[in-house]
C-alpha positions as CSV (number, residue, x, y, z in Angstrom):
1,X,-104.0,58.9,14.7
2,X,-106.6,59.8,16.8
3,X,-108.7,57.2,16.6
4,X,-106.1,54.6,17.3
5,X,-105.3,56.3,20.5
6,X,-108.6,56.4,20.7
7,X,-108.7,52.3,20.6
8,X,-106.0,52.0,23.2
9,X,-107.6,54.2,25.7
10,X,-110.6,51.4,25.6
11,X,-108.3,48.4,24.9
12,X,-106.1,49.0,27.9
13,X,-108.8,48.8,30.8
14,X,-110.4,46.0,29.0
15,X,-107.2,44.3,29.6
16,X,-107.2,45.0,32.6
17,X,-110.7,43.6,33.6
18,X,-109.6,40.9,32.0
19,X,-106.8,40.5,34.0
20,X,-109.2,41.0,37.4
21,X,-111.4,38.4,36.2
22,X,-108.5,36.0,35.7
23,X,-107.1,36.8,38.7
24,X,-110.7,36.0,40.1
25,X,-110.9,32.9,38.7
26,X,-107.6,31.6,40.1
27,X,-108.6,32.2,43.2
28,X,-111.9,30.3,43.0
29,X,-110.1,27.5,41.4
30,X,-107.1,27.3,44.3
31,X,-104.3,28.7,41.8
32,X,-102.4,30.4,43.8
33,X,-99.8,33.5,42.4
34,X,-96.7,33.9,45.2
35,X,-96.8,37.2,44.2
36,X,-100.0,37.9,47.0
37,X,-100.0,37.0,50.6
38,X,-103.3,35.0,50.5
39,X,-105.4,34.1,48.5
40,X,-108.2,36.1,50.1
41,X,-105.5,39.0,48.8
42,X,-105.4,38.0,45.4
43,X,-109.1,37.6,44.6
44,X,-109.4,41.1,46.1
45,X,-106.9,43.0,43.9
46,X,-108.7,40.7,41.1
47,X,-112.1,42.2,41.9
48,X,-110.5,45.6,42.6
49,X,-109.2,45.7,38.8
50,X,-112.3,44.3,37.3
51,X,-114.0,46.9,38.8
52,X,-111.9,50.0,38.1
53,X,-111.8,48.4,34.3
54,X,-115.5,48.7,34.1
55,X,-116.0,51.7,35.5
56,X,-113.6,53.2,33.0
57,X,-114.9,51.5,30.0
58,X,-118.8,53.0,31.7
59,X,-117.3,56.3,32.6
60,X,-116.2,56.9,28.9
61,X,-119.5,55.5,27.3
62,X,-121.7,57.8,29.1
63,X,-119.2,60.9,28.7
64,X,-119.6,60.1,25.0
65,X,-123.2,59.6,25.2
66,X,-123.7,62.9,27.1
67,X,-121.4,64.6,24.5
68,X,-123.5,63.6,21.7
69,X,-126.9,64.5,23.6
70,X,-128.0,60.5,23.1
């Protein structure tokens, strides 16, 4: 049980990076979501979610690295 929460603590941001990259990429590629203003808007949120998803999925490898003194 724990290891499958385990899994979807680390699937989740991934997801989410995912999601910034895609969101990224329609930006760069003039698609548009009416959801955001401008497009300047959406590649920001885009980068703002790729970010926070990688510095999640860093945050927890180095807290497991540090907790088993790699």
């Amino acid at each position: 049980m724990i290891r499958i929460v385990a899994a979807l603590t680390l699937f989740i941001p991934g997801i989410i990076a995912a999601i910034g990259i895609k969101l990224m990429r329609d930006t760069l590629f003039d698609e548009f979501h009416p959801i955001f203003l401008h497009a300047s808007v959406q590649f920001i949120f885009g980068l703002i979610l790729f970010i926070g998803g990688l510095v999640f999925l860093g945050g927890f490898i180095i807290h497991r690295d540090r907790k088993r003194h790699v």
